[in-house]
N, C-alpha and C positions, 0 to 999 in steps of 0.2 A: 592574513584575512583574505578571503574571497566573496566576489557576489555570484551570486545563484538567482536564476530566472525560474520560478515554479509557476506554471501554467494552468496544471490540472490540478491533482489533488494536493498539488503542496504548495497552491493558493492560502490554505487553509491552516492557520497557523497549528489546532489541535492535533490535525491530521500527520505534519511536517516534525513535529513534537515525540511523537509517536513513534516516528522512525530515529529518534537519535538526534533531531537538530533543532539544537534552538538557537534560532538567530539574534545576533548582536540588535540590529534593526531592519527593519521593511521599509516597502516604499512601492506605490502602485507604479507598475512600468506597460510600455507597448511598444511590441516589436513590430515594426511594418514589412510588409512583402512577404509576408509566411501566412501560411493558416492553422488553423486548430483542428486535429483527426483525431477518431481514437481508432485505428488501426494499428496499436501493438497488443500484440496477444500477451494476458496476463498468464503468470505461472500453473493457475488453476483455471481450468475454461469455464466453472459457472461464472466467473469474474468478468467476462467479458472482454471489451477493447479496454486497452491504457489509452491517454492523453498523448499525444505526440504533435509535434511541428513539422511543416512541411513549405520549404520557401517557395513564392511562384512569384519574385521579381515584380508583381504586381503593386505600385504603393498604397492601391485603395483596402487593401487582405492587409488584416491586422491583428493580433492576437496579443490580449489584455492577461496581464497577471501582478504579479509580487516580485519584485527583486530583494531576493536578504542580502543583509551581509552578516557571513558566518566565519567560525574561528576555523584556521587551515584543521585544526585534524579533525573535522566533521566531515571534511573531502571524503575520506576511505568512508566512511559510514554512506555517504549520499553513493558514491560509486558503489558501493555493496547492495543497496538495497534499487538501485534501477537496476542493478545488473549490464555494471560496463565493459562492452567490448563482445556482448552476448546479446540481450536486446536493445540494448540503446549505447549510440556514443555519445562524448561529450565534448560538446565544440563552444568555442567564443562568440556572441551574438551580441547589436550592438542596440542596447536600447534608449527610449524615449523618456525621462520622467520630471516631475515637476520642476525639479531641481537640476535637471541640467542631464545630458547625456552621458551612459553607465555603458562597460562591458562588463558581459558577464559570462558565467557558465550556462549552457544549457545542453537537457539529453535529446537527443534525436534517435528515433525507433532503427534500429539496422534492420535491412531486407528479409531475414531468416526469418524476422520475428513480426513481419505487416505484414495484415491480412484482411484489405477492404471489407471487408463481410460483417467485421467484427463490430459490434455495437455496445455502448456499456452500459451497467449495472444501472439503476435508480439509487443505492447506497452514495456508488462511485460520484455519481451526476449531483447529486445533494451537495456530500461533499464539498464539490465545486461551487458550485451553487452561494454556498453558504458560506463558504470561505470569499466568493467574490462579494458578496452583501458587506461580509464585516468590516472589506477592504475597500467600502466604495468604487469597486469597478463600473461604468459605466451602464446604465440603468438598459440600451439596447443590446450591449453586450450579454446580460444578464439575463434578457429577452430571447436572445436567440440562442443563450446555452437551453433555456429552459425546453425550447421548439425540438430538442434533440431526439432524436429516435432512442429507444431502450431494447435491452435486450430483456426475452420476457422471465419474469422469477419462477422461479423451481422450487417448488414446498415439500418439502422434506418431513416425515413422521419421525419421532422421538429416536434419537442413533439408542440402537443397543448394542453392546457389544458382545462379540460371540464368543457361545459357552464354551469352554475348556479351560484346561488348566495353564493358566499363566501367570506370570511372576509381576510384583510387586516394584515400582521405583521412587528413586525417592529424586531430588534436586541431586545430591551428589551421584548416586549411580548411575543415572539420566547420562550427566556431566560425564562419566566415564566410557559412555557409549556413542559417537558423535554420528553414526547409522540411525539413530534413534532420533523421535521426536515428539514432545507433547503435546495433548491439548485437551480440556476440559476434562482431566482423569483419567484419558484413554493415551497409552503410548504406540507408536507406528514406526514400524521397521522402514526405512525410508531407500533401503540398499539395491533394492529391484526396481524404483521410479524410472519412466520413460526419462529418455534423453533431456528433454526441455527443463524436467522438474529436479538433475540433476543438480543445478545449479543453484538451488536452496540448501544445501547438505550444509553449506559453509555457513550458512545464517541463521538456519534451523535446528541445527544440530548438534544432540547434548543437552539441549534447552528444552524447557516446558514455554508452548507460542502463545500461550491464551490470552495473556494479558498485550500479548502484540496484535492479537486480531481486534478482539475486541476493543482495543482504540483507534483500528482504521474502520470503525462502524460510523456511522452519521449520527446515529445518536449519543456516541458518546462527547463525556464533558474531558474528557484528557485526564481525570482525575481518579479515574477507577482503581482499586487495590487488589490485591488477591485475598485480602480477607473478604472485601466484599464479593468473589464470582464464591468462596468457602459457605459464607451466609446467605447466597443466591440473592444481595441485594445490587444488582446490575437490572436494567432493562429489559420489557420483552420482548423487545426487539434484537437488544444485546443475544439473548440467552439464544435466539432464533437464527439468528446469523452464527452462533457457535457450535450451533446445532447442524445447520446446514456443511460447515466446514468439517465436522466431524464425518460426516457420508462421505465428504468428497476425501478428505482423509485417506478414507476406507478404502475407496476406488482408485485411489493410487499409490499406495503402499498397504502395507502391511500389518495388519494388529499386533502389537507385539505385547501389551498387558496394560496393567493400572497404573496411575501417576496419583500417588501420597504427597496430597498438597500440606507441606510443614511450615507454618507461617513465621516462623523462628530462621527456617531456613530461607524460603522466597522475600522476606522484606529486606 
């Protein structure tokens, strides 16, 4: 077993869940003489800044979150999905919590991938948000995530996808193709992405994503199915955010045809 220090969005137990890990137990912790940034750039740029730490030896900078304790093979899953040794590493940090002082894991953003500029999502910020409420973090702290600058939302008209003749996938063909990637019925040739978005092929690919996006939405409950995005009984906010992901999709690879959602097959 190992503890993991989540800060940003994997405050948030739904959120944390989503990616692959569900922890043994929680426990609210604080690390002092760091602060809280979101200067790493996410894999997709309407997404904004990521959450990141940044120590400045100062003890009164303090940054509030959740320490799990998770089973060792969820490690590869959490290293996969910040992307370590690419944008973030992972280093030992030593925290504060009720019960006594924890080390832990935690990712810190590498150089390639900060970029002060970057400001995050209102999704992202919620998220946080609302995973610090559930965990009683500190009522100033909560205050001043809320004071946070945002970066501003991009409204996107209905994605269509373009006319021609294209081929059909299902979950297993998908799965034979690992260049390939799903989402909301539409698949995308992933083989031409810029350098930065190369680094998804290994998590993306092969696979239909939608049920992976759609529960790092804020409005989601972590309980959503694929029968229900089938019945279009998800959110509209849900549907809105899958809709935005599908432009962006678009602007960074490739259309490559339809995704035949088989619920025989996907459950």
């Amino acid at each position: 077993m190992f503890y993991y220090f989540g800060y940003g969005s994997n405050i948030n137990l739904i959120s944390l869940r989503a990616k692959g890990v569900d922890p043994i137990q929680s426990q609210k912790a604080m690390l002092k003489g760091w602060k809280l940034k979101f200067n790493v750039q996410h894999w997709f740029r309407h997404e904004g800044g990521m959450g990141n730490i940044e120590s400045t030896g100062d003890p009164d900078d303090l940054v509030e979150g959740m320490v799990h304790l998770c089973h060792d093979e969820q490690l590869a899953s959490m290293d996969a999905m910040e992307s370590l040794g690419i944008a973030y590493d992972r280093i030992e940090v030593k925290l504060e919590t009720e019960t006594g002082p924890v080390t832990a894991w935690a990712y810190v953003g590498l150089p390639d991938y900060l970029d002060g500029s970057c400001l995050p999502t209102r999704r992202y910020l919620n998220i946080i948000i609302n995973g610090a409420r559930a965990a009683g973090l500190s009522e100033s702290y909560i205050s001043k995530l809320s004071k946070q600058s945002l970066l501003p939302e991009v409204i996107y008209p209905e994605f269509k996808a373009p006319e021609g003749n294209f081929p059909n996938y299902t979950k297993k063909s998908l799965s034979e193709n690992p260049k390939l990637t799903a989402l909301a019925g539409a698949v995308f040739d992933m083989s031409e992405a810029r350098s930065k978005l190369r680094i998804i092929e290994r998590l993306f690919g092969g696979k239909d994503m939608t049920l992976f996006h759609l529960k790092r939405h804020d409005s989601s409950t972590g309980n959503e199915t694929i029968d229900d995005i089938i019945k279009g009984n998800i959110s509209d906010q849900g549907k809105k955010y899958l809709n935005t992901y599908l432009h962006e999709y678009n602007k960074e690879f490739n259309y490559a045809g339809r995704y035949i959602f088989d619920t025989d097959q996907e459950e």
